[in-house]
N, C-alpha and C positions, 0 to 999 in steps of 0.2 A: 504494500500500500504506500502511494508519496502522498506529500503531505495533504495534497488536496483531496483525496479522497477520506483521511483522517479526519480532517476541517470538516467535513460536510458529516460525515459519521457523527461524529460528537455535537454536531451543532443539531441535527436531527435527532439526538437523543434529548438533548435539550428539550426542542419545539416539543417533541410529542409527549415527556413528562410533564410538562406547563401545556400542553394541548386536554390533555388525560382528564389536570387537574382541574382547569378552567369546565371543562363537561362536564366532569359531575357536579360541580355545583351550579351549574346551569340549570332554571326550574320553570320551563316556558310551559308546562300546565300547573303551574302552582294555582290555590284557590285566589281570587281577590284583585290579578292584574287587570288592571284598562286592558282595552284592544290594543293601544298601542304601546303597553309595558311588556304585554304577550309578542309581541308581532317581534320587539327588540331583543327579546330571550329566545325567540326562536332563529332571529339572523344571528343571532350570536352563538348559537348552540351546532346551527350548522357549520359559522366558518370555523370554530374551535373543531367539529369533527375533519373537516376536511385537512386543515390542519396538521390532525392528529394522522390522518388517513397517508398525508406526503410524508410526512416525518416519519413513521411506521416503514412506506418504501425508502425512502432513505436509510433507514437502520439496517431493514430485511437484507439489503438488497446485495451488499458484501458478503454477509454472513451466508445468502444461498449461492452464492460464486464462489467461495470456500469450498463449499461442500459439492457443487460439479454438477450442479442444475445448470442446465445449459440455457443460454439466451433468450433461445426461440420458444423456450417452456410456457411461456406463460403469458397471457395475451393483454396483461393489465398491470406488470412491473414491469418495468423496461431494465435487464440486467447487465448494465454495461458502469464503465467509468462515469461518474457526475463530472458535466459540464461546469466551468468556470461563473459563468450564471446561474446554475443550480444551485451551486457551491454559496453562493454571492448572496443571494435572497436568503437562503435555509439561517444562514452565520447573521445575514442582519437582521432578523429574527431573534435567534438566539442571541445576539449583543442586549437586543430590545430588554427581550424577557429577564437578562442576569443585571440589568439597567434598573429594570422594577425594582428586583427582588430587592437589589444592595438599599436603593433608595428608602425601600420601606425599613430597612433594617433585619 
């Protein structure tokens, strides 16, 4: 592994711990919300899944190239090198989220 696929590794295990955690406490059928307090728990609940759904391929996706799952295997993780702009996005994410964290203490 060079360094950029390390970067993206770790930064995607990042995202998708802070993706994990931000979902569950996501509560878009709680009792008592407005329509639009629901409507905001529900775009927030999806982008934290999806979120969590890139960062998950991001983690997976080494770890099944290790093991000798071939490329072509699978019609919905793409198992190649992370691109420099994969790489880019996934890390300024994770800057964001260890940004919070310090912040709040």
């Amino acid at each position: 592994m060079d360094a950029l696929q390390i970067i993206h590794w770790l930064a995607g295990f990042v995202v998708l711990a802070e993706a994990l955690n931000k979902a569950e406490r996501t509560c878009p059928l709680a009792v008592g919300l407005s329509a639009h307090e629901r409507l905001l728990a529900w775009l927030k609940a999806v982008a934290w899944f999806f979120l969590a759904l890139g960062a998950a391929g991001a983690v997976a996706a080494p770890v099944l190239l290790a093991m000798g799952v071939p490329s072509g295997a699978t019609h919905l993780l793409r198992l190649e090198r992370p691109t420099l702009a994969e790489t880019a996005v996934l890390f300024g994410f994770a800057v964001l989220i260890v940004r919070t964290r310090v912040k709040e203490g």
